[in-house]
C-alpha positions as CSV (number, residue, x, y, z in Angstrom):
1,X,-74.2,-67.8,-42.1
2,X,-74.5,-63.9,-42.6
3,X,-71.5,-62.4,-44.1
4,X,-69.7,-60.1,-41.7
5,X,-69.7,-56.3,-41.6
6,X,-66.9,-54.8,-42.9
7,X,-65.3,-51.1,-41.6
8,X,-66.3,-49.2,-45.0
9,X,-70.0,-50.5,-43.7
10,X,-70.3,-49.5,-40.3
11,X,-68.9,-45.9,-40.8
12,X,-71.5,-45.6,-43.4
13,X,-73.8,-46.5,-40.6
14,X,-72.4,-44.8,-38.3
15,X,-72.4,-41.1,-40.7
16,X,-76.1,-41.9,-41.7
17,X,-77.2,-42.5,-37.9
18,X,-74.7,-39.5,-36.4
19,X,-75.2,-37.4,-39.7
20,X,-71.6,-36.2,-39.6
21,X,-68.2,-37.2,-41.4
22,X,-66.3,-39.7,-39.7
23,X,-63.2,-37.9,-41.1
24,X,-64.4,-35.2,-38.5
25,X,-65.5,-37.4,-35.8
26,X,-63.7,-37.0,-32.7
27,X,-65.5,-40.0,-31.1
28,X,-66.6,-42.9,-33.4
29,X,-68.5,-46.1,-31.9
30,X,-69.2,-49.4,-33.8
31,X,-69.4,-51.9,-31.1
32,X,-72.3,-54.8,-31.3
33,X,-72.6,-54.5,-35.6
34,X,-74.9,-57.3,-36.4
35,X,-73.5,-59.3,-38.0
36,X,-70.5,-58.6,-36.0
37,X,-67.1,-57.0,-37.5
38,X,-64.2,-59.5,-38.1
39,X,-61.4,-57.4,-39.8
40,X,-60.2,-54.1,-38.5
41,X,-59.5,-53.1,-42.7
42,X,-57.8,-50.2,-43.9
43,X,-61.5,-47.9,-44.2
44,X,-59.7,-47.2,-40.2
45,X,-57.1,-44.9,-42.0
46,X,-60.1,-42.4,-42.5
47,X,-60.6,-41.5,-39.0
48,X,-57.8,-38.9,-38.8
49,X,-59.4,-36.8,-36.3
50,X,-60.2,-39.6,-34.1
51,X,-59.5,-39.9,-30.1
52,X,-62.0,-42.7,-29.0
53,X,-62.9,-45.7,-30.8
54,X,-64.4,-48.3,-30.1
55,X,-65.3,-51.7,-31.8
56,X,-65.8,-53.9,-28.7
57,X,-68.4,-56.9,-28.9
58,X,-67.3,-58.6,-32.6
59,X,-65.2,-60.9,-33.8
60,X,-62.4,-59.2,-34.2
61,X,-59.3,-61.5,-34.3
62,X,-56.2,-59.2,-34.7
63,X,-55.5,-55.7,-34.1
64,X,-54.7,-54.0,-37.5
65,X,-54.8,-50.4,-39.8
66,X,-54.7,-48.0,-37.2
67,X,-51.5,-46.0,-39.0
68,X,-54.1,-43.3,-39.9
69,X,-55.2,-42.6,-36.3
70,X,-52.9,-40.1,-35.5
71,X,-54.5,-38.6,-32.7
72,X,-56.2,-41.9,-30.9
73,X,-56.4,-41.9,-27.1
74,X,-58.7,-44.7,-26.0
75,X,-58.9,-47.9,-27.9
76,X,-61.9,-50.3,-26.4
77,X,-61.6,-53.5,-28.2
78,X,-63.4,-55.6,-25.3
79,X,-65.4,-58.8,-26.0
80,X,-63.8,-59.7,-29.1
81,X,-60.9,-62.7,-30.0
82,X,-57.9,-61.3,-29.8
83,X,-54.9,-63.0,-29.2
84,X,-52.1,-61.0,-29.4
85,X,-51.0,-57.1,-28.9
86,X,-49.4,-56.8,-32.1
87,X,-50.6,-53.8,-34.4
88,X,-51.0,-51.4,-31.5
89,X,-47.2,-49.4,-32.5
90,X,-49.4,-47.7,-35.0
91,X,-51.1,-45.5,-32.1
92,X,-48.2,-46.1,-29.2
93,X,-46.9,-42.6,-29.1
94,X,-50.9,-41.2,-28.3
95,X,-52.8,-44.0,-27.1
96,X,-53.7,-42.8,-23.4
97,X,-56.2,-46.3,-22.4
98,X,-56.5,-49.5,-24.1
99,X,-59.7,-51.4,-23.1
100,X,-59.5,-55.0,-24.5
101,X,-60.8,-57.3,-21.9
102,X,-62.5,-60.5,-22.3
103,X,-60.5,-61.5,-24.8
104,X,-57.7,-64.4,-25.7
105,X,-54.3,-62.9,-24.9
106,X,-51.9,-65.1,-23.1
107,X,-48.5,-62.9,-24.2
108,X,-47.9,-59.5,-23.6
109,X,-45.0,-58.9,-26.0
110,X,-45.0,-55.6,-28.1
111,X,-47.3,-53.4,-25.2
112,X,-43.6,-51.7,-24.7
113,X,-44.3,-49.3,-27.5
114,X,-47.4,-47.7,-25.5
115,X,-45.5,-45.3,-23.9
116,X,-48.6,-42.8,-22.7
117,X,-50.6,-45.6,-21.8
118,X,-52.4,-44.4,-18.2
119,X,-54.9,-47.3,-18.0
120,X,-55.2,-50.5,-19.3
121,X,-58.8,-52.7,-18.8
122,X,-57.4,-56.7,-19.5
123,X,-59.6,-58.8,-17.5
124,X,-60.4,-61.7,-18.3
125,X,-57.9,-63.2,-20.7
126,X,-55.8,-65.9,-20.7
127,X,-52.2,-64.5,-19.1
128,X,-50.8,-67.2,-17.1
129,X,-46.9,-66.2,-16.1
130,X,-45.1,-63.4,-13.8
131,X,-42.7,-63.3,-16.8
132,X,-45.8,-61.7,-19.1
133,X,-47.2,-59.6,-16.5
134,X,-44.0,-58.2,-15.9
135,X,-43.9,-56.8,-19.1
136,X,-46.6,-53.9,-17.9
137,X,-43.3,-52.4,-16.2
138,X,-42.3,-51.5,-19.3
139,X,-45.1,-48.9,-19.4
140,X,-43.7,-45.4,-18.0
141,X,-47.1,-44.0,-17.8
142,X,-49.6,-46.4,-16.5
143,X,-51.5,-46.2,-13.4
144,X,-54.9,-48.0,-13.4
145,X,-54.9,-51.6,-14.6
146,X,-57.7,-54.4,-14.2
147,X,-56.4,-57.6,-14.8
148,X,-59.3,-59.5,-13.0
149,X,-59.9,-63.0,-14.4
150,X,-56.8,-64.0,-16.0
151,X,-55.4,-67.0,-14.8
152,X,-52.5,-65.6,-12.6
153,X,-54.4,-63.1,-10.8
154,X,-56.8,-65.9,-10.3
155,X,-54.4,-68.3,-8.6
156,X,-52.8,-65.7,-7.1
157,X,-56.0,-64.2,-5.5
158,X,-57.1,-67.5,-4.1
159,X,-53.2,-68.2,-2.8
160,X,-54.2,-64.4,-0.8
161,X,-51.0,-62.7,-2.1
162,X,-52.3,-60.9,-5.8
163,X,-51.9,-57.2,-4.5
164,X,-48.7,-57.8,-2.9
165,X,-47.0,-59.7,-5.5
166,X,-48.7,-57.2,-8.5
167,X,-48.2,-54.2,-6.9
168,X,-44.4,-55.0,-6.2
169,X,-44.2,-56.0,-9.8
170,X,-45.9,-52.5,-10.9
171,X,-44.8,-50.2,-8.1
172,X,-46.1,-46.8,-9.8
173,X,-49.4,-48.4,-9.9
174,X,-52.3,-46.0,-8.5
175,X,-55.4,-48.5,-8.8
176,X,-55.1,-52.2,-9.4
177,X,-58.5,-53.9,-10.6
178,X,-60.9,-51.1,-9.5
179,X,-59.3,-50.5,-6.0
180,X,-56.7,-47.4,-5.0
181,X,-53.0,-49.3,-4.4
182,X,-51.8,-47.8,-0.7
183,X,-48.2,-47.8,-0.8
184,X,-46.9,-48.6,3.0
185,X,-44.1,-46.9,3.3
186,X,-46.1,-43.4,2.4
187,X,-48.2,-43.7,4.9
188,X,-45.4,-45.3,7.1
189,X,-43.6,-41.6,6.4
190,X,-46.4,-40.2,7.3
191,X,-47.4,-41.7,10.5
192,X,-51.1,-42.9,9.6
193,X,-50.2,-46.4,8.3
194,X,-52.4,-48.2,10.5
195,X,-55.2,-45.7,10.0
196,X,-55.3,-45.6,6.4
197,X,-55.1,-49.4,5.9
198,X,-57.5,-50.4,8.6
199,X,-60.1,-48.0,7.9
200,X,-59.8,-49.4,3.9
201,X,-60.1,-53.0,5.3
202,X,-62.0,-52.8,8.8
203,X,-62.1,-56.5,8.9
204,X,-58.7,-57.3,9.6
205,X,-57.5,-58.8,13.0
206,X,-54.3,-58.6,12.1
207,X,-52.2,-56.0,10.2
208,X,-47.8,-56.7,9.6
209,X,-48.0,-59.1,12.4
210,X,-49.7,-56.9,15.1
211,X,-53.1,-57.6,16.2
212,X,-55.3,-55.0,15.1
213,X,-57.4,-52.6,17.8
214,X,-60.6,-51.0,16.7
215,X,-61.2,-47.7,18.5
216,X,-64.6,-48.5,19.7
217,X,-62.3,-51.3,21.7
218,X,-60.2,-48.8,22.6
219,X,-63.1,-46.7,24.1
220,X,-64.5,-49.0,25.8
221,X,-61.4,-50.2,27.9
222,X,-61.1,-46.6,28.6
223,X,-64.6,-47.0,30.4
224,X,-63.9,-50.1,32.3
């Protein structure tokens, strides 16, 4: 079996292919090494200047040696095995998004300490309980999460009630797995409720218990 590629190798690769410093480097990308990465080693400490990184698609089991990355705002770890969030209070006063889905976290503990976090990509991973999920509340900042593919927005989804129940969890939530969040009682306030919500869903017969009129129907009562 092929040894794996260490850090110190990749940013090699990476200087010789980008002919530039990765001290320097704003953005640095070592996704997909072949053979894949499987320790995030202290060669990270280098990347001082860095504000996007990613190492998605390896093997990467825990999330380590990112004390040096003083000015990191997106961390894309997808398609790796991860387990756990711990290591990430390194970068939690700057990281702005996390990307780290298709992965094998069940617990959330220690995502507290993101407090600029905006958007956070987890789909497909292995959360299971309202008492993790929960946990996102403890983010001040974020707005735009995907949590597609876990196991409780799975159940949730086919039980018809994983908006509802996530967006009253999350209430400062602007986008929940790719889609806007409408708050009701915004539009409520503002008198176009029915509007907004209907013309985001026109298949719904039914909307807070009232049966829902299309305007064409409308229309063509007005005729008759």
């Amino acid at each position: 079996m092929a040894k794996a590629t260490t850090i110190k190798e990749a940013l090699a690769k990476w200087e010789e292919k980008n002919g530039q410093k990765t001290a320097e480097a704003k953005e640095v990308k070592l996704y997909a090494q072949i053979p894949p990465i499987e320790k995030m080693d202290a060669s990270l400490s280098t990347l001082v200047n860095c504000e996007r990184l990613s190492l998605s698609t390896n093997c990467i089991e825990k999330i380590a040696n990112l004390n040096g990355l003083k000015n990191l705002k997106i961390l894309s770890l997808g398609r790796n095995n991860i387990k756990n969030l711990n290591g990430l209070e390194a970068v939690g006063d700057t990281l702005e998004e996390l990307w780290i889905s298709y992965n094998q976290i069940e617990k959330l503990k220690g995502i507290h300490v993101m407090k600029k976090l905006r958007v956070l990509y987890m789909s497909n991973n292995l959360v299971k309980e309202w008492g993790e999920f929960v946990k996102l509340a403890d983010l001040p900042s974020l707005e735009d999460l995907v949590f597609v593919g876990n196991p409780l927005e799975e159940k949730h989804t086919a039980e018809g009630n994983w908006i509802e129940e996530a967006t009253r969890r999350l209430p400062k939530l602007k986008k929940l797995d790719g889609n806007p969040v409408i708050k009701q009682e915004k539009h409520t306030a503002e008198g176009n409720w029915i509007e907004e919500a209907t013309r985001r869903l026109p298949k719904l017969k039914k909307l807070d218990g009232n049966p829902v009129i299309k305007q064409e129907e409308e229309e063509a009562e007005g005729e008759n």
